[in-house]
Each structure stands twice: as structure tokens, then as C-alpha cells.
C-alpha positions as CSV (number, residue, x, y, z in Angstrom):
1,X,14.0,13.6,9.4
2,X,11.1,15.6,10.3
3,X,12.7,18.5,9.5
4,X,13.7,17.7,6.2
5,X,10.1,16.2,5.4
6,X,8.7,19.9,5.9
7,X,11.3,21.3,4.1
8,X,10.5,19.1,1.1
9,X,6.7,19.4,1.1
10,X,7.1,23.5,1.2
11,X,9.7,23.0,-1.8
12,X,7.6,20.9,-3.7
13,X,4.2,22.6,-2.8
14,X,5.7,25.7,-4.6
15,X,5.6,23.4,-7.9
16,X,1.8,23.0,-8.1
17,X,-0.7,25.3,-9.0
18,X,-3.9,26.2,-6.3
19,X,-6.1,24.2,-8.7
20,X,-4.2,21.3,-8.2
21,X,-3.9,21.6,-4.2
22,X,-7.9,21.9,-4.9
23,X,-8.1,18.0,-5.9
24,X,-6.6,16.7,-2.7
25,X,-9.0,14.8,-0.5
26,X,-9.4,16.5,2.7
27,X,-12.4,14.7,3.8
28,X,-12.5,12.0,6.3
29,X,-13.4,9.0,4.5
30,X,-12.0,5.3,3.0
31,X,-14.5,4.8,0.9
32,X,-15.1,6.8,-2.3
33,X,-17.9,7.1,-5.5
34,X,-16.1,7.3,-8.8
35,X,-18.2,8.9,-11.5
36,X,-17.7,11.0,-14.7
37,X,-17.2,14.6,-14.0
38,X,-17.7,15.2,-17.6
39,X,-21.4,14.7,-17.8
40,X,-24.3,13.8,-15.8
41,X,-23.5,10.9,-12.9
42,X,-23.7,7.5,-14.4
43,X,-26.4,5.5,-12.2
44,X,-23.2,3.0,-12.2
45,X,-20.5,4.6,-10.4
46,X,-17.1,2.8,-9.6
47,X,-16.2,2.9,-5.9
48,X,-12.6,3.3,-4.0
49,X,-11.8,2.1,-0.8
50,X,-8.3,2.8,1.2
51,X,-7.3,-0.8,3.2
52,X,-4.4,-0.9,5.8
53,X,-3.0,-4.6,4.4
54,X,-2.5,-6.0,8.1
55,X,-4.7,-5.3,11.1
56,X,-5.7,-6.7,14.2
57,X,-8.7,-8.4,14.0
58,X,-10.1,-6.1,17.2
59,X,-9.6,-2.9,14.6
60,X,-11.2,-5.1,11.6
61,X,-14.1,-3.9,10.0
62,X,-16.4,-4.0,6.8
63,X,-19.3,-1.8,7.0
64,X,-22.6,-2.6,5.9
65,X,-22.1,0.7,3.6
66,X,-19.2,-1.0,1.5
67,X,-20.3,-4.3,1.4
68,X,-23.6,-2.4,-0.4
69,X,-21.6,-0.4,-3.0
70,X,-19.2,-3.2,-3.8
71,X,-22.7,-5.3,-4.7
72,X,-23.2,-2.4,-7.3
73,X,-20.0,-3.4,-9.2
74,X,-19.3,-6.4,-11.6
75,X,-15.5,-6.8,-11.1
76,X,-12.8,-5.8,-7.7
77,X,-9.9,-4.4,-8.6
78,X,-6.7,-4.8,-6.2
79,X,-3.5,-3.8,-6.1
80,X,-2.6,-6.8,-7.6
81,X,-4.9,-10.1,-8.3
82,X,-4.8,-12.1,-4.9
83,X,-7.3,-14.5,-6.2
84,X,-5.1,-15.5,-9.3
85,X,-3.9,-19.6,-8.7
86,X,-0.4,-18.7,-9.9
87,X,0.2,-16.4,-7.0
88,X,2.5,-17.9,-4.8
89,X,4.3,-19.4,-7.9
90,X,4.7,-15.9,-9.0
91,X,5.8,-14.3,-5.7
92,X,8.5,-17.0,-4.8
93,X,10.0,-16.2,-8.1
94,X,10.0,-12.4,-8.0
95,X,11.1,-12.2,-4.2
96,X,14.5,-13.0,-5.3
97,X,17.4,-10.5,-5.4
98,X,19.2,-10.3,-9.5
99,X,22.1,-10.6,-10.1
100,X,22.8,-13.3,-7.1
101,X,23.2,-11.1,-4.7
102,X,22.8,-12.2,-1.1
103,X,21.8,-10.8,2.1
104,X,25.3,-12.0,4.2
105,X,27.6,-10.3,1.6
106,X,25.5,-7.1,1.5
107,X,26.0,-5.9,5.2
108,X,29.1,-5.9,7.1
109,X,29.5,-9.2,9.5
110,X,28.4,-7.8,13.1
111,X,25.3,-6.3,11.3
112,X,24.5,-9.8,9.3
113,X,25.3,-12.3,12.9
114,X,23.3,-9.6,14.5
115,X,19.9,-10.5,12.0
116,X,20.7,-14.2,11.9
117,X,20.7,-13.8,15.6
118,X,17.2,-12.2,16.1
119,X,15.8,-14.2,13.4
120,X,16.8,-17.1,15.3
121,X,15.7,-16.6,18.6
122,X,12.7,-14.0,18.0
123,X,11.1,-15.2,15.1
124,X,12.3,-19.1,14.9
125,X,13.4,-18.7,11.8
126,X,17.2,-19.2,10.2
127,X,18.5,-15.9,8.0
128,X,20.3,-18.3,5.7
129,X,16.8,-19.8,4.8
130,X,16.2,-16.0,3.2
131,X,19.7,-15.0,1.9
132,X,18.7,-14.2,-1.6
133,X,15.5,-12.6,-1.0
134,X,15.0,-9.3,-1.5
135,X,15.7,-7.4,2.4
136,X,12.5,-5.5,2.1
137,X,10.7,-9.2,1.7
138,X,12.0,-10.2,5.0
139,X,10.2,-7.2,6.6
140,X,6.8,-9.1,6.1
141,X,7.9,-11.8,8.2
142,X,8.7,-9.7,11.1
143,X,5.4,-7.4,10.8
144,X,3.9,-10.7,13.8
145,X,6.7,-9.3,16.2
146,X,4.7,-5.6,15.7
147,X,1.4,-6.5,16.0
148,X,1.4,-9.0,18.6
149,X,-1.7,-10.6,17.0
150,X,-2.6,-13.0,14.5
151,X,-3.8,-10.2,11.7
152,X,-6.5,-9.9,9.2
153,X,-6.3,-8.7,5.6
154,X,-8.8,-6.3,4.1
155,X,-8.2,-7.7,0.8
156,X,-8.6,-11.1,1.4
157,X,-11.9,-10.3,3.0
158,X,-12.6,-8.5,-0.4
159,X,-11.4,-11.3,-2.0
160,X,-13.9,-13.3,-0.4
161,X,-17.1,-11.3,-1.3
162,X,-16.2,-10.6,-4.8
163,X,-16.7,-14.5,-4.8
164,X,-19.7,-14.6,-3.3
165,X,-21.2,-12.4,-5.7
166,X,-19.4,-13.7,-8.4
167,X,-17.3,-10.9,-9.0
168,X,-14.1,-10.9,-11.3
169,X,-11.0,-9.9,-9.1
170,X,-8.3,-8.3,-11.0
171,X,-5.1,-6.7,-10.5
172,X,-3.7,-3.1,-11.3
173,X,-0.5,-4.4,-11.7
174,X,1.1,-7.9,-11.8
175,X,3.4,-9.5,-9.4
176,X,6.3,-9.4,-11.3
177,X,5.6,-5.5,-11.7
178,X,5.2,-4.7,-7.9
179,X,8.3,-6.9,-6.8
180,X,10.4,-4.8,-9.7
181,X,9.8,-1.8,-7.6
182,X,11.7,-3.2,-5.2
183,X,14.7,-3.9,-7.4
184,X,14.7,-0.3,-7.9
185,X,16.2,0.3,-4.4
186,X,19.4,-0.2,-3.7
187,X,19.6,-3.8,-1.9
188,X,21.9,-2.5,0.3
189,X,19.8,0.3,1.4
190,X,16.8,-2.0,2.0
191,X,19.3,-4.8,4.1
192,X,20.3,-1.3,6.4
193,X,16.4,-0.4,6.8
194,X,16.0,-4.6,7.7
195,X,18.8,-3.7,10.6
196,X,17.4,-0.6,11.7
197,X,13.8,-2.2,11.5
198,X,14.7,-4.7,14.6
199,X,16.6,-2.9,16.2
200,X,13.7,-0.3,16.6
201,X,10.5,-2.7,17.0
202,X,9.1,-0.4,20.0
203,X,9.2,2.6,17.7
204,X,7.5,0.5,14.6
205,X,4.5,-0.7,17.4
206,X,4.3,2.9,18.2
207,X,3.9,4.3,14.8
208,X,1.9,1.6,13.8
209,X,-0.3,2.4,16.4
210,X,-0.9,5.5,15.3
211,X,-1.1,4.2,11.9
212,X,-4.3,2.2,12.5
213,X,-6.0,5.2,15.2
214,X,-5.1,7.4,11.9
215,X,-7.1,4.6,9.6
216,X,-10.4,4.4,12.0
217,X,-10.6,8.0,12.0
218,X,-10.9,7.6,8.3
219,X,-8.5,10.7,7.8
220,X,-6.8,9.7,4.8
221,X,-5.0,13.0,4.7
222,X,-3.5,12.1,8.2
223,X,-2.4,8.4,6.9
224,X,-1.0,10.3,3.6
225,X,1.5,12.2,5.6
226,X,2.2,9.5,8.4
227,X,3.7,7.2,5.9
228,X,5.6,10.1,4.5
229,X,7.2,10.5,7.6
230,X,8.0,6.9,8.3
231,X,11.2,5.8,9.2
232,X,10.3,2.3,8.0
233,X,8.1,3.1,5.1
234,X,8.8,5.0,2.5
235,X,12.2,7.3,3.8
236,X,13.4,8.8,0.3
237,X,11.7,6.4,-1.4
238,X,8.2,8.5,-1.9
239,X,8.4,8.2,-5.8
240,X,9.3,4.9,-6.3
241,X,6.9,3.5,-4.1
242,X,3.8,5.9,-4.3
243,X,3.7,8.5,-6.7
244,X,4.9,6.1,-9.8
245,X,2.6,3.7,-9.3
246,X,-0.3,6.4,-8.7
247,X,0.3,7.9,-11.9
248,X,0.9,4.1,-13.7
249,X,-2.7,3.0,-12.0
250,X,-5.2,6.2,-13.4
251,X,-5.6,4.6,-17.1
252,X,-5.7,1.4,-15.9
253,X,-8.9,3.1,-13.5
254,X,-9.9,4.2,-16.5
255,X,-10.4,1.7,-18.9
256,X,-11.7,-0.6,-16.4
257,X,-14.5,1.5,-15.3
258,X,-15.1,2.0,-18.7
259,X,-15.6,-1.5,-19.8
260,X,-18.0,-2.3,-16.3
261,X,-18.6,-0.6,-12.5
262,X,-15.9,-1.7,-10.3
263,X,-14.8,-1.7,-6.9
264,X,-11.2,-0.2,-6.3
265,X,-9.4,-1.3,-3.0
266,X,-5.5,0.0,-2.7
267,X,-3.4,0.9,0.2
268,X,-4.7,3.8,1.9
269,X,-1.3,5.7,1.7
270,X,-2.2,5.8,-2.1
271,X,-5.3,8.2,-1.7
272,X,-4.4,11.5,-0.3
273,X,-2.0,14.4,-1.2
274,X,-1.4,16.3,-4.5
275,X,-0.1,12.5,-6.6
276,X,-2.8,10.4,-4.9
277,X,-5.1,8.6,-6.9
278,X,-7.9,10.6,-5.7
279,X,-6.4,14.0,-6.7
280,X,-5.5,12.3,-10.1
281,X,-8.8,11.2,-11.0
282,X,-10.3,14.7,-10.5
283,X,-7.6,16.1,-12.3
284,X,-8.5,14.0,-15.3
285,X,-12.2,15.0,-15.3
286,X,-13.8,12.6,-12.5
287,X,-16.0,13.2,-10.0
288,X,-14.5,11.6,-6.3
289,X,-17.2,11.8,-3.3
290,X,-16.7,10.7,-0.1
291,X,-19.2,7.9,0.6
292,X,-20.8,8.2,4.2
């Protein structure tokens, strides 16, 4: 897989100009300044921060550095709005597979006994409970049989602080629009990756491991191409996933820094390389600096 990862980065790197290989982020940093390139730097800026969305608390940690820049902004802007009361409501309802499909007719019997076996002895859990969810739902519920702790969530903790300061917490997309993207992979593929998923935990702890070293090194570049090559992230599924919703994001950026200083917080996989939302800011005039 490996192999055919390089192979499709030198393919594809042939497609971009230098100039746009100059906006990729190679610095090491989470946290980034948004201001307009166009003119002089507003004395408001936006920030940007890369989170890892589960982490042992042991790894956890909110500088003093962010928690001053995000006191400079009037509204936090996740991937989607985790402080809206219709959440839950909204997730139950968009977890669901169309067309009632189920998870015990999509794989072959020895493959589904084989999950309704490991959910019921390693996680305590019954498969039936979960037949018409979406497969790549389930793979939340078995992320506590990777990281062997009870985790923390950066944006919960962001959550939290917007609060305190009275922040607005908003959303770049809505529930119903992040649980779509899901629907745009084949269920079948995503009940094979749930398969493969258990039957591989000691690789996943591994690569998550390296993961999270990756994320405290700040080297977003390093994360960028780690989840590229993940056998349980994003394996042919790069556009869907990343790039799309990159692209979809930057005029939604836009109009909200426009309208008041805000504090940006997505997935860390989303900053680096040529379709990241760092590279498309500067592409569309703004000025992105690493914050130290």
C-alpha cells in the first residue's frame, strides 16, 4: 500500500504548479494566525488549531499560548457544533445506513459471527444492537480497545472555554452533512474495513502511537501523510474524506472571519499538504503563521 501511496503522490505532485507546493505548511506547529494577506495585518486575526479528536489524557494538553489567542476571538468554530442541544438527536438519526441496509446481510456469515463474536466478548456489547448503523460508526466504539485509557477530547475542552468566555461555538458543517460522507462509501467496503479493523488492533495501537508522537512534535506535515497511509483511515478514500471537505470549509472560513475574529479547531489531518486548509487559505490571499 505503501508503494502505491508514493506512486500516487509523484503522479499527482506533477498536477500542481511550484507556487502551489509553496503554500504547504512545512513548519512544526498546531496552532496558526489567520490574517488578510491582502493588506496590512488586521490587529484581529482568526486563529487555527489542528486537534487529534481522542487522546490519552497523559498526552493532553492546552497551552497557556492557545488558551491566550482563543481569548482574542468572539466565536469557536468546530468541525461541527458540539455545543448544539440537538446533537445527539441529530447523530442517532444520521448514523443510520439508507436504504435498510444491515450490517449481517452486508458481509458473508463467518465474517458477521466473527464481529458479533468480538463485540460480545471484547467490548460487552451485542452486534445486533448496531445492525443498521453505518460500519464506519461502529469503529468509534472500539477506538477504548486501542487506547487502553479513558480519553480526552480537545474539542470538548474547547467547548468548555468558549463558554467560559462566552464565546459562540459553531459548526463548519452540520451533522447531517458529515454523516452523508459516510454514505458516500460503499457500506460494504466500510463493514470489510470494520473486519479488518479487529482483526488488526496491535497494528491500529501501533500506528496510533505514532499518530499522537507525530501530534506532540507538532509536525503537521508528518500527521498529513501518516493518515494518508493508514490502513484504517482514509485507504482510497483521501477525497471523500479530506480534500472535499477542505475545499467545502474555505468560504465558510471566510465569511466567518469576516463577520468577527474566530478560533478554528479541525482535525489535524485537515492542515497540511497541497488541499489542506492551510495551503488553501494562502492560495486565496491569506496570510497563515505559525504561532509559537
Amino acid at each position: 500500500m505503501i508503494k502505491k501511496l508514493v506512486g500516487l503522490l509523484l503522479l499527482a505532485g506533477g498536477l500542481f504548479p511550484a507556487s502551489s507546493r509553496a503554500q504547504v505548511p512545512t513548519e512544526p506547529a498546531l496552532l496558526w494566525k489567520i490574517s488578510n494577506g491582502r493588506g496590512p495585518t488586521t490587529s484581529t486575526p482568526s486563529y487555527l488549531f489542528g486537534t487529534i479528536h481522542l487522546i490519552c489524557p497523559q498526552d493532553f494538553s492546552l497551552s497557556d499560548t492557545l488558551k491566550s489567542c482563543l481569548k482574542q476571538t468572539e466565536q469557536v468554530a468546530l468541525e461541527i457544533d458540539m455545543d448544539d442541544p440537538g446533537l445527539m438527536t441529530a447523530m442517532a438519526q444520521g448514523m443510520l445506513m439508507r436504504n435498510d441496509n444491515k450490517l449481517s446481510q452486508l458481509l458473508p456469515e463467518p465474517q458477521y459471527q466473527h464481529l458479533h463474536r468480538f463485540f460480545k466478548d471484547s467490548v460487552g456489547m451485542n452486534i445486533s444492537t448496531f445492525d443498521r448503523a453505518k460500519p464506519f460508526m461502529l469503529m468509534s466504539i472500539l477506538f477504548n480497545r486501542v487506547l487502553a485509557c479513558q480519553p480526552q477530547s480537545y474539542e470538548m475542552a474547547l467547548v468548555g472555554l468558549a463558554k467560559q468566555q462566552q464565546a459562540e461555538v459553531v459548526g463548519l458543517e452540520t451533522v447531517a452533512e458529515q454523516m452523508a460522507v459516510f454514505d458516500s462509501i460503499p457500506y460494504e467496503k466500510q463493514a470489510y474495513m470494520l473486519v479488518q479493523f479487529i482483526d488488526s488492533l496491535p497494528q491500529a495501537r501501533q500506528e496510533f502511537g505514532a499518530m499522537v508522537k507525530l501530534y506532540k512534535q507538532q509536525d503537521v506535515a508528518g500527521l498529513f501523510n501518516l493518515t494518508l497511509e493508514s490502513t484504517f483511515e482514509l485507504e482510497g478514500q483521501q477525497e471523500t474524506l479530506l480534500f472535499a471537505r477542505n475545499r467545502r470549509w474555505i468560504p465558510l472560513m471566510a465569511q466567518m472571519m469576516q463577520a468577527k475574529p474566530t478560533f478554528f479547531a479541525v482535525g489535524a489531518a485537515h492542515l497540511g499538504g497541497e488541499e489542506g486548509v492551510i495551503a488553501l487559505l494562502r492560495k486565496q490571499g491569506y496570510r497563515v503563521e505559525p504561532v509559537r
